[in-house]
N, C-alpha and C positions, 0 to 999 in steps of 0.2 A: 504494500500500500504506500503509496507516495504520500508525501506530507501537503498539508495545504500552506500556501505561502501568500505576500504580496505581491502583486506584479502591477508592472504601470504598460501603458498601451502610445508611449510616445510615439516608439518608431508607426506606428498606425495613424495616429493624427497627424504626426507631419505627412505621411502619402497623401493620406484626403486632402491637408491643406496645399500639398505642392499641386494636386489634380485638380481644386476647383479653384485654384489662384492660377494656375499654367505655370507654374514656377517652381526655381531647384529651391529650396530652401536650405542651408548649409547652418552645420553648427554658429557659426561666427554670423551669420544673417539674424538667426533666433536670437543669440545673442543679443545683437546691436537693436534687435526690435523691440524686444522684453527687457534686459538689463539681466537676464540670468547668465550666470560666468558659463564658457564654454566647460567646463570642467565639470560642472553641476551637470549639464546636459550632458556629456559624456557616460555620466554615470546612472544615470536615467536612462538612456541608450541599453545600456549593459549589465538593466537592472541590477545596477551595483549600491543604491540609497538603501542603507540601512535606517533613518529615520526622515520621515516625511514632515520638511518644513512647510508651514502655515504658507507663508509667503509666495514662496515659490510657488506652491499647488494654487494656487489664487492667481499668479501671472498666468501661469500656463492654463488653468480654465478661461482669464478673457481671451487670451491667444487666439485661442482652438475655438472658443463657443462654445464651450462645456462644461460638465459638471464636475466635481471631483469624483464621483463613481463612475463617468464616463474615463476617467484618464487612471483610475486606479481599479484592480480587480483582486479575487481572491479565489486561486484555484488549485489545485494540484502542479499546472504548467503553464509556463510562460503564451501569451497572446499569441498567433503565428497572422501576420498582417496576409491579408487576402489577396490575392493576384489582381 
């Protein structure tokens, strides 16, 4: 039985937003648009956040147009972004 864990659905939101904006969106783009360090977002990336700042989850939901359970999940395995 696998364990249930946190997982966030970044890499997901950025596909939607690079497909309904037509655009690459790059760590350093997010960056420069939000104020979150590339480095935060790398680790979001690579579900590597071991504690979920207030902050951050509140830039990245106006970001995206979402909720915090739209960007955070709770399952056995990580999100796999849909083709």
């Amino acid at each position: 039985m696998l364990e249930m864990t946190i997982y966030n659905r970044l890499k997901i939101l950025i596909a939607e937003k690079e497909f309904r904006e037509k655009r690459k969106l790059t760590y350093r783009t997010i960056s420069q648009e939000t104020g979150i360090s590339t480095a935060t977002l790398t680790l979001y990336m690579k579900q590597g956040v071991k504690a979920f700042d207030t902050g951050t989850l509140e830039t990245l939901c106006k970001y995206f147009g979402v909720l915090p359970g739209q960007i955070l999940t709770y399952s056995e395995e990580p999100p796999i972004p849909e083709p």
